[in-house]
C-alpha distance (Angstrom), angle and dihedral (degrees) to the residues before:
residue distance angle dihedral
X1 . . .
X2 4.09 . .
X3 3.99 110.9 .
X4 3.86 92.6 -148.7
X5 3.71 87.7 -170.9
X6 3.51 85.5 60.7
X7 3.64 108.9 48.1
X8 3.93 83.7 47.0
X9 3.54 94.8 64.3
X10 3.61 87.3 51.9
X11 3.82 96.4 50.3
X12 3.52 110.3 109.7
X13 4.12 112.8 -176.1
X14 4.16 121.3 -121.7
X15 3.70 117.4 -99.0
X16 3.64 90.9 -144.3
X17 3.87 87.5 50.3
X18 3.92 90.1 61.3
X19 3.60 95.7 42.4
X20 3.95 93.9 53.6
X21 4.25 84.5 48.7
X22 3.71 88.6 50.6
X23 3.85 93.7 50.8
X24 3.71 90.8 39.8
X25 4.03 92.5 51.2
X26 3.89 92.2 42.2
X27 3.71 99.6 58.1
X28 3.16 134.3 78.9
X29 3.24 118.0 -120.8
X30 4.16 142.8 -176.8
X31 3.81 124.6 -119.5
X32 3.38 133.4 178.1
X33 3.55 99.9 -90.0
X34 3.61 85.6 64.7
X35 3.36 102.9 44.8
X36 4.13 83.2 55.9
X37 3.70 95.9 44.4
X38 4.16 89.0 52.2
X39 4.07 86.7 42.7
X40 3.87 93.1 50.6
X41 4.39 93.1 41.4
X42 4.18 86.5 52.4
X43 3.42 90.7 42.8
X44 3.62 97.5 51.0
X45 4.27 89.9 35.6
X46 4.00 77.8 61.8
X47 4.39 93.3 60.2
């Protein structure tokens, strides 16, 4: 049987993993809500 406890100790995390976090996390990036917000303030601009 697996000794999860075990095999966690030995986990050790991918460099390459943290790097893409750390790129994702430092950038800024557009959502949806923005996209909305900067739809509605041309929209209204337009009146």
């Amino acid at each position: 049987m697996i000794n999860f406890e075990e095999e966690l100790k030995k986990f050790h995390p991918s460099l390459e993993i943290e790097d893409v976090e750390d790129a994702i996390y430092n950038q800024d990036l557009t959502d949806m809500a923005d996209v909305l917000v900067g739809m509605v303030r041309k929209v209204k601009e337009e009146e």
